[in-house]
C-alpha positions as CSV (number, residue, x, y, z in Angstrom):
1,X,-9.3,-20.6,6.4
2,X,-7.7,-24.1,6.9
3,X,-9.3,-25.6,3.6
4,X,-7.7,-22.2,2.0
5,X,-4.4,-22.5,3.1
6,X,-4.6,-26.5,2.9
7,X,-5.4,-25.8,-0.8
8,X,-2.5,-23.6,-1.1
9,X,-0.1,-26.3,0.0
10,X,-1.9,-28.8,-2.4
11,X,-1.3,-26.5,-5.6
12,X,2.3,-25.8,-4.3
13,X,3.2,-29.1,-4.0
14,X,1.7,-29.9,-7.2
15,X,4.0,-26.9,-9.1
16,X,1.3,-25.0,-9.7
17,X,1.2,-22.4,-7.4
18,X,3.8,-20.4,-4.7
19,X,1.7,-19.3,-2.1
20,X,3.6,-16.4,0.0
21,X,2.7,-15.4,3.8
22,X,4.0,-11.9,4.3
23,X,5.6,-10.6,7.4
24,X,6.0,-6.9,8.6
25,X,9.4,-6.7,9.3
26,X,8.5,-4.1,11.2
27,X,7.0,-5.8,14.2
28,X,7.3,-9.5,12.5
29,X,3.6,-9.8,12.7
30,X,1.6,-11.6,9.7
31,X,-0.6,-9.2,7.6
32,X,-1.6,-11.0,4.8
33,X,-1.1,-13.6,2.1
34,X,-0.6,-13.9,-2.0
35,X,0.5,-16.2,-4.7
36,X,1.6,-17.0,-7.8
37,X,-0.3,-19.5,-9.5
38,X,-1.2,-20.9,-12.7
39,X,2.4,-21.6,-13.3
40,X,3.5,-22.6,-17.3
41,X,7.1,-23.2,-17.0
42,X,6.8,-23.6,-20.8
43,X,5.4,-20.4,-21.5
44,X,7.2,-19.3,-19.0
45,X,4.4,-17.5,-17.3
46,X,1.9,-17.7,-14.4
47,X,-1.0,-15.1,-12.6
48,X,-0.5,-13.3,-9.2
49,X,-3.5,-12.5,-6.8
50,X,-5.5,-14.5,-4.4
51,X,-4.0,-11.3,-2.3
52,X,-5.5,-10.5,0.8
53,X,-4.3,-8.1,4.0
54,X,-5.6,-7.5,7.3
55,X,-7.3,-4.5,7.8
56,X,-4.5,-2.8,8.8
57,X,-2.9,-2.7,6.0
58,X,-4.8,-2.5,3.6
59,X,-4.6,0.6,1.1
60,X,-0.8,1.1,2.5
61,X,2.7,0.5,0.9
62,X,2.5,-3.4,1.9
63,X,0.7,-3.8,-1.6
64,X,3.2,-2.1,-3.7
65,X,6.1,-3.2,-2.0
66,X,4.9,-7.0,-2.2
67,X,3.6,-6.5,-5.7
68,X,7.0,-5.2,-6.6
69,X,9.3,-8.0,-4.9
70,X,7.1,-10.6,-7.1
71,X,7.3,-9.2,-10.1
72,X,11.3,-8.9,-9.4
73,X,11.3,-12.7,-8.1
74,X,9.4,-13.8,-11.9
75,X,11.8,-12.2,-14.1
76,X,14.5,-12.1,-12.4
77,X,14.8,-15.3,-10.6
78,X,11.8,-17.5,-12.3
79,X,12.9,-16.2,-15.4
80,X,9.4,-15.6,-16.6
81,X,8.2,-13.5,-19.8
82,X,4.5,-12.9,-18.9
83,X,2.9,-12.2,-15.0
84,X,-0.9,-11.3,-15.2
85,X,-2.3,-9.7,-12.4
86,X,-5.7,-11.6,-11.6
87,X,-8.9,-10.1,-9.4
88,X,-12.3,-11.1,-8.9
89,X,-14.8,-9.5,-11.3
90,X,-16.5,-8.7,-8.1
91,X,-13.5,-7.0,-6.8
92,X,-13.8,-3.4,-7.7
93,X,-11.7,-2.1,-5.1
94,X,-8.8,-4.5,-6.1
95,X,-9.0,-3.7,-9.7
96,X,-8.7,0.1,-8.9
């Protein structure tokens, strides 16, 4: 987990990647983690995934509601044109 989130820092302070840690507001506990990454500022584009939750919340409205602020953060703020939404191949439940 270290070397993961060491990485994250890396690729952020690099540019190339805004790694998020999301808090429940609800009880201000950590659930889970995502990013943006692969940032082109030219193309004005970038992926979102490495997503993971806890167990707890997985399969609830913590997904959606993060997915949703992102996408609202890259064209609104980032001013993007293009956000690709990236799993694992392996990933089948992600993908559904």
């Amino acid at each position: 987990m270290k070397t993961w989130v060491n990485n994250a820092i890396q690729l952020r302070e690099e540019g190339l990647a805004l790694p998020f840690a999301i808090v429940n507001k609800r009880n201000e506990k950590i659930v889970g983690t995502t990013r943006l990454y692969e940032i082109n500022p030219t193309q004005r584009s970038c992926e979102l995934g490495s997503t993971w939750y806890g167990k707890d919340y997985q399969r609830t409205f913590v997904n959606a509601s993060c997915k949703q602020l992102l996408l609202t953060f890259c064209f609104e703020t980032l001013d993007f044109i293009r956000v690709q939404f990236k799993t694992d191949e392996r990933n089948e439940r992600s993908q559904k």
